[in-house]
Each structure stands twice: as structure tokens, then as C-alpha cells.
N, C-alpha and C positions, 0 to 999 in steps of 0.2 A: 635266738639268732636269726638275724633274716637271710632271704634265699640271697645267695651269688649269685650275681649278672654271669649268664655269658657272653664270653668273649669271640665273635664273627672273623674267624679267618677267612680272609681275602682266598678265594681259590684260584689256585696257581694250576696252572699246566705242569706236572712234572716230567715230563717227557721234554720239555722244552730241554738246550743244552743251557748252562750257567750265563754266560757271557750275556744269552739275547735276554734272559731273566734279567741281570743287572743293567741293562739297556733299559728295556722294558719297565723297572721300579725307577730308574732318572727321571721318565717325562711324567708331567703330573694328567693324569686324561682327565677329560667331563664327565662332570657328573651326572648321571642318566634322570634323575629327582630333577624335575619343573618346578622352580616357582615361580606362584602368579604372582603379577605386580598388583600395586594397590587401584590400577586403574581397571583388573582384568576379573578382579574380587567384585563378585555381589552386592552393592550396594544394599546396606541395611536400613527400609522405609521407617521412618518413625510418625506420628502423628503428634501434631502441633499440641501444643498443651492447651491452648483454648477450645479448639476440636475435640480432644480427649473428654477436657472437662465436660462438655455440651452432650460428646454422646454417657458419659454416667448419669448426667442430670435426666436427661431424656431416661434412662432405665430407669432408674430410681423409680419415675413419675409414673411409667408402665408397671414397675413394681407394686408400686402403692394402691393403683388402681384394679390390680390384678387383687389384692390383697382383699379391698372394701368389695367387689362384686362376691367375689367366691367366701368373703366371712372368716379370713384365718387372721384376723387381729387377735392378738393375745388375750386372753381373759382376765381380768379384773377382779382376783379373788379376795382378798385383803379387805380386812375391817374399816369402815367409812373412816374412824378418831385415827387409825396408825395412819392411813395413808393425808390426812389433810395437815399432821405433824410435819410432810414434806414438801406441801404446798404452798406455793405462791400466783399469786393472781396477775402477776405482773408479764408484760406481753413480751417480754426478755428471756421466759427461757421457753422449755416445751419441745417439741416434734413441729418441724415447720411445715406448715399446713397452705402451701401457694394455691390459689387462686388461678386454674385456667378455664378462660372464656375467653368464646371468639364471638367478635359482635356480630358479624357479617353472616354467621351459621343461622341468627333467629330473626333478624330483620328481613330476610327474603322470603320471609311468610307474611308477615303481618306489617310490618311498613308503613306499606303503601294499602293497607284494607281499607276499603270505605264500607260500608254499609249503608248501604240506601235506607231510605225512610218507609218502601213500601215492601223492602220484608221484613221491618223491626213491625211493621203494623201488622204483618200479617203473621206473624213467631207470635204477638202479644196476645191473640186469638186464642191461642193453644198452651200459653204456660199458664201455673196452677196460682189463681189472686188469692188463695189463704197460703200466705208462707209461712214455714213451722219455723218456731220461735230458733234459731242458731244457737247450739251449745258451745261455750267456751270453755277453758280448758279449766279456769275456777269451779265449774257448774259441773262438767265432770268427775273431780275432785271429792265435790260436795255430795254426789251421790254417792261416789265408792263410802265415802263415811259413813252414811246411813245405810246403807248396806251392811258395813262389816260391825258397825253397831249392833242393829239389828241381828245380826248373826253372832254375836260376843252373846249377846244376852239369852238366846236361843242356847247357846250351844257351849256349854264354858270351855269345851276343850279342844276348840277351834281356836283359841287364842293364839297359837304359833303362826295361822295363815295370816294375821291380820296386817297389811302391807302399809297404812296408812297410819304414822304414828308422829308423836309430839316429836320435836326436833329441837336441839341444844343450841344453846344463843349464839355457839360460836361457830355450830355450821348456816343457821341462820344469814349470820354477818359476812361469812367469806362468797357465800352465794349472793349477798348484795353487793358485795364486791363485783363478781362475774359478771351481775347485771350492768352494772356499770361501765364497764369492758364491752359489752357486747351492744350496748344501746354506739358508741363510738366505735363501733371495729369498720376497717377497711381494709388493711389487707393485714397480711404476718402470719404470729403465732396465734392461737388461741388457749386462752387459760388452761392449767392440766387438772384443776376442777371439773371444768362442764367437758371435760373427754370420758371424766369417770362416773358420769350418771348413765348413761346404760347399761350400764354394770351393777347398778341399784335396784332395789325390790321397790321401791319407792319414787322412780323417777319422775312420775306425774309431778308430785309434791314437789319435787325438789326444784322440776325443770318450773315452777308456778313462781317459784321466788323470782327465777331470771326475768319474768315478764317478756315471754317473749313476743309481746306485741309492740315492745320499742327496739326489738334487735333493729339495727341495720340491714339491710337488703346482702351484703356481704356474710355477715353472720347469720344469715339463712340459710344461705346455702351451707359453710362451713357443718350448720347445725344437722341438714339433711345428710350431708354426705357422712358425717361421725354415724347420726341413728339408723342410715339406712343399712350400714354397715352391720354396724356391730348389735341391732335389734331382730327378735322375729316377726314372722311377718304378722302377727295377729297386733303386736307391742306398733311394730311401721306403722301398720294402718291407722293408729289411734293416732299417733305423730302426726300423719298425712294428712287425717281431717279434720283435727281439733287446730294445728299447728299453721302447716303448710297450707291447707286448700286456702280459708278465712285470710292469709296476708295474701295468697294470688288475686283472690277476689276483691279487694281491698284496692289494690294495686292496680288491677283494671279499670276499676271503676273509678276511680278518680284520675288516673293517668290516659285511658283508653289504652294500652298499654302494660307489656312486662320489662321493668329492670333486667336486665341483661343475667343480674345473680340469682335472681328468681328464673327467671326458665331455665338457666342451669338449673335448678334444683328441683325442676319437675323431670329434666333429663337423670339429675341422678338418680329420683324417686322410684324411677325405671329398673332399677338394677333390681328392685323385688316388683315383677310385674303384678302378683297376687292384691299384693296392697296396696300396689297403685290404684289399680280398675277399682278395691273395694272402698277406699280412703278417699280414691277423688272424682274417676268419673261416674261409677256410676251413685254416689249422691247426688252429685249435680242433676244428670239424670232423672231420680227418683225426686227429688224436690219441686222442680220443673218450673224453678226461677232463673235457671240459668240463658243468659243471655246470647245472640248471638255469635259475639266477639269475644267471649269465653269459651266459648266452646272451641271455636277456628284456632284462637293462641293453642287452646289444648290438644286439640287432634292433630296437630301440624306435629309437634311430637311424636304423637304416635305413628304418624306417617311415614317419620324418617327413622323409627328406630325397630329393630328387629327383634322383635317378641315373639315366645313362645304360642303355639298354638292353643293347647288345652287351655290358658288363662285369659288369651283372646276368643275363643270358642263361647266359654262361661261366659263373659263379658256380652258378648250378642247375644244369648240366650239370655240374659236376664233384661237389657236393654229392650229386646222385641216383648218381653213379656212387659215391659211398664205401660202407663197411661202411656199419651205421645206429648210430646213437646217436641218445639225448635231442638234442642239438643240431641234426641234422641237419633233423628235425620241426621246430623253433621256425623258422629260415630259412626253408625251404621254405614254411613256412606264410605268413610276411610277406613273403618276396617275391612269392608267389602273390596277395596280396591286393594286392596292386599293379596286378594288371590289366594288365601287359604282354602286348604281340599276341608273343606267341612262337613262335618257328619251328617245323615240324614236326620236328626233329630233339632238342629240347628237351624238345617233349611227349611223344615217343616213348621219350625216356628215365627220364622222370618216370613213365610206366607202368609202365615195366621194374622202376623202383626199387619202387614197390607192391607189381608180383607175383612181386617176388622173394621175399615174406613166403608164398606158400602152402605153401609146407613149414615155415614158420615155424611152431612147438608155443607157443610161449614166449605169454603174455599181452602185449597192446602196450597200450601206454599211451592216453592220452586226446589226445594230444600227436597221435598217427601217425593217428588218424579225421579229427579238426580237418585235420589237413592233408589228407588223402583227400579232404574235403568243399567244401573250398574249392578244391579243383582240377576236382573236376568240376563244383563252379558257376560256374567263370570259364571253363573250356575245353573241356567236355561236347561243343561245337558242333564241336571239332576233333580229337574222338575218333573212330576209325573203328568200325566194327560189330562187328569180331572182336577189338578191345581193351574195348568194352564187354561184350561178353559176358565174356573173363575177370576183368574186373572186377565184376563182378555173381558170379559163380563165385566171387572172391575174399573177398564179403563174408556171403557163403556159411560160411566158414571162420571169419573175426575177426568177430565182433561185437558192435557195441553197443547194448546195448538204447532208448538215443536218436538217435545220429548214425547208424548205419546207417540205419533207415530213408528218411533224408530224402538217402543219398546215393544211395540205391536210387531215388527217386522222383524225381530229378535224371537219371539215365541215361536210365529206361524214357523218363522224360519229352520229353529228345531224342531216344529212339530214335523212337516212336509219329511225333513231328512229322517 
């Protein structure tokens, strides 16, 4: 049974006489209870449905981005045959994959760059005239074979690690499909094929079908943001410079210029800084064919975007230790401007690299002062006495009739204090 209400007697005065009580029950009084009218009620704010919609979209895309930096896409663990049973190639269905770029972000670097003619002559001095032959990502391929050949035949019970294997004609086919998708992509979905190769033992092989040297400049990027994501960074950096660096380069050089979807995809390459530095700049670097207007596209990047210490540290520690080239200068220079408290072991070697140039005869460019000058105005204070002297010695030897001075007046300046 449920509880009984009670029942609120009205309380009466008993002491009253009867008469003014029954008076008193005739008039009907007011009610002491206020209500509000609907003008005096709190207006309930709603948000427009187009508003609404704009800010989920806007999370979602924060989502997704939060998701590829930090690595918490789902894992891929399912057998290659069950999951291509659910596959379709067709740009209709899938996880929709947009496309944001802003032109206006990379064009205020590179534009408007001219490069004179009298420091392409004078970079051309110092890059290396035997270029080593560029491996492609077939010729990569073609060594793990003979590798793990070699190693099958060695070793017979090695057989389980060998990642490089025959492939069934019907995953063959649906990756020529992909190729074919990807050679036309501009914008949309992307097939949910090529999202499940980094999820393979085998991806080299497999990513070799798509050909990705006729992706689209859209599906480059698509392709970098999936690997950068969901790869480690030993697997990135293979990506980075068999894949990505070779179309940057490409794209340069015959454009003077980057496709707006390609520098995005040097920005996303950023998300694993490790394999950036090792995948793109410093081969460039270490090769020392890179050009001047490859390098400025690429440190401009690096200029605006906020990278860890320790990976930018290594990266000038290994840059100061190379031959020199034009390139070596443009980095140096931008990462110096960055103002990192860097280790003494860093600046020690970044002198080294300087005054390795005093036997240097040759003319240095304008490139190698700019970077001399910005080092001793950010680190003068963690120079020792007997590195500034030979540095002072050094500019003794090279000089320019403007930036010397004032990197002379930088040193004495912390020596004096």
C-alpha cells in the first residue's frame, strides 16, 4: 500500500469567539505564494543549430588531432584476408578524412623569396659534386629481400621474422585499386585499405603497389598524417625519406616551390620530431646537395613550430659535426634563433664547427656570418675565454665588412663584463 498524504489544517486561532471565525472563513484572503509571470522567468539561451553544429565539428577536428599526435588510434589487429572480405575501395564510405590548410600560413615565408645569383654561386662552392645515388623505395625493398634471404639461408629458424613475403593476387588487385584512387584524390574519404597498412609487418611492400610517386599532392598529405600517427618513429623516418623528403624535392625543384598539401605534411611530419630531423633534415644536410630554397621552405617550419629540446639539441650536434654546406648554415641559424638553453656539450661543438673554417681559403658566404652572429648573441654568456679568443682570431681571417663587426662587439662585450 502506498503512504497517505497528509492532510494541512488551515490553523485557526481558537481563542477567537465563533461569529468573527465565521466572518473570517466568508472573505477569501491572498495568497502569500508569488508567481512569476512568463516575462519575469529566466529566459532559457539556446544555441542556433548551425552554431551548435560548427562548434562539434570544430571538437571533433581537435579530437582527431589530439588523437594522431598523442598515438591513441585503435590498433589493427585482425588478419589482412578477414579484414579485405570487408573492404571496399570506393571513396563512399570510410572515416572522413578533411583536409585543413591554410594557404596564407606558408606563403609568408616563401612567396616572395628570390635568391640572388651571387649566393646560389657561392652555396655551389661548398655542396658535395659526387651525389650519392638516391634510394627509392623499390630499391629499399630490394635490399630487405636479400637480407632476409640471406638470413633464411643462414639460419633456418629465423623463418618466422621474415616480413617480406609473396602476396595473393587478390590483395595484389585491390591495392591497385588504391593506387588508383590515390593517383586522383583531392579531397574526401580515403580508401579503408591504405588506413590498414601500418598496421602490417609488411608495409613497405605493400605501400610499393600504391606507387606512391603518382599520389596527388592531397594524398600526400592524407598519407603522412595516417603514418605519422599510427607508426613508430624508426618505421616515420623510413616513410619520411624514402616517401615524403623525394616528392618535397621534386616539387621544388621543378615548381621553385611547395604545394600548399605538401608543407602541410612537413607540418604534420613534426608531430614525431625524432624522425623528422632523422628522415629529412639532416640527410639533406649529410648529402650536401641540398639547395638553398630547400632548405629556407624547410626551416621556416621549423621556425614556427615548437619542438622539443633534446631532438633539437641532437639535431645541432650532429649538423655541427658534418662537412659544411649551404644547408648546414640555414638550420643552424634557425635553430639558434630559437633560444634554447643548450648544453655545454652542444656549444662546444658548434665552436668546433666555426673554427674548423681557419684554414678555410675559400670565401664563406653570407649564410655562415648570420649564423656566427646569432650564436654569439644568444650564447656569448656560455662561451669560455679561450673559445672566445679563438673566435675573435677566427674573424681575424673571414670577414665581413658589416656582420663582423658587431659579432666582435658581442664577444669583447661579454668578455669586458
Amino acid at each position: 500500500m502506498g503512504k497517505t498524504r497528509k492532510v494541512k489544517v488551515k490553523s485557526v486561532q481558537r481563542n477567537l469567539p465563533l461569529a468573527q471565525q465565521l466572518e473570517e472563513d466568508a472573505i477569501v484572503k491572498p495568497s502569500t505564494r508569488v508567481r512569476k509571470t512568463d516575462d519575469e522567468q529566466p529566459a532559457e539561451k539556446f544555441i542556433e543549430g548551425r552554431l551548435s553544429k560548427k562548434i562539434l565539428l570544430e571538437a571533433r577536428h581537435q579530437q582527431d588531432e589530439l588523437e594522431e599526435e598523442l598515438g591513441l588510434k585503435d590498433d589493427v589487429s585482425k588478419d589482412l584476408g578477414a579484414i579485405i572480405s570487408n573492404l571496399d575501395i570506393k571513396e563512399g564510405e570510410g572515416i572522413q578524412d578533411d583536409v585543413f590548410v591554410n594557404v596564407d600560413d606558408q606563403e609568408a615565408y616563401y612567396k616572395d623569396l628570390k635568391v640572388s645569383e651571387a649566393d646560389e654561386i657561392a652555396l655551389q662552392l661548398f655542396m658535395n659534386p659526387k651525389q650519392k645515388d638516391k634510394k627509392t623505395l623499390a630499391d629499399y625493398i630490394m635490399e630487405k629481400l636479400k637480407e632476409k634471404e640471406t638470413e633464411v639461408n643462414t639460419q633456418f629458424s629465423d623463418i618466422a621474422s621474415v616480413k617480406m613475403q609473396d602476396l595473393d593476387k587478390e590483395i595484389v588487385e585491390l591495392y591497385k585499386g588504391v593506387k588508383l584512387v590515390l593517383s586522383r584524390y583531392r579531397s574526401g574519404k580515403i580508401p579503408k585499405a591504405f588506413k590498414i597498412i601500418p598496421a602490417l609487418s609488411n608495409w613497405e611492400q605493400i605501400l610499393s603497389i600504391t606507387d606512391p610517386d603518382n599520389w596527388t599532392s592531397a594524398a600526400m598529405y592524407q598519407a603522412t598524417r595516417l603514418f605519422t600517427a599510427n607508426l613508430k618513429d624508426k618505421m616515420a623516418q623510413r616513410f619520411f625519406n624514402l616517401i615524403l623528403l623525394p616528392r618535397i624535392r621534386d616539387e621544388i625543384s621543378e615548381y621553385k616551390r611547395l604545394n600548399v598539401h605538401l608543407y602541410q605534411s612537413l607540418k604534420k611530419a613534426l608531430f614525431k620530431p625524432g624522425a623528422f630531423y632523422k628522415g629529412i633534415v639532416l640527410p639533406l644536410c649529410q648529402d650536401g646537395d641540398c639547395t638553398l630554397r630547400e632548405a629556407v621552405i624547410i626551416s621556416s617550419i621549423l621556425a614556427r613550430t615548437s619542438i622539443p629540446l633534446m631532438h633539437s639539441c641532437a639535431a645541432m650536434l650532429k649538423i655541427a659535426e658534418m662537412e659544411y654546406s649551404g644547408a648546414n648554415s640555414i638550420f643552424l641559424l634557425t635553430l639558434l634563433r630559437k633560444k634554447y638553453a643548450l648544453p655545454y656539450r652542444v656549444i662546444d661543438a658548434i665552436v668546433a664547427h666555426f673554427l674548423r673554417f681557419s684554414t678555410d681559403k675559400r670565401d664563406l658566404p653570407v649564410l655562415w656570418y648570420q649564423a656566427l652572429l646569432a650564436f654569439v648573441e644568444n650564447y656569448s654568456k656560455d662561451i669560455s675565454d679561450e673559445q672566445k679568443d679563438a673566435l675573435t682570431d677566427l674573424c681575424k681571417i673571414h670577414r665581413h665588412h658589416k656582420i663582423t663587426p658587431v659579432i666582435l662587439s658581442h664577444i669583447h662585450q661579454k668578455m669586458d663584463e
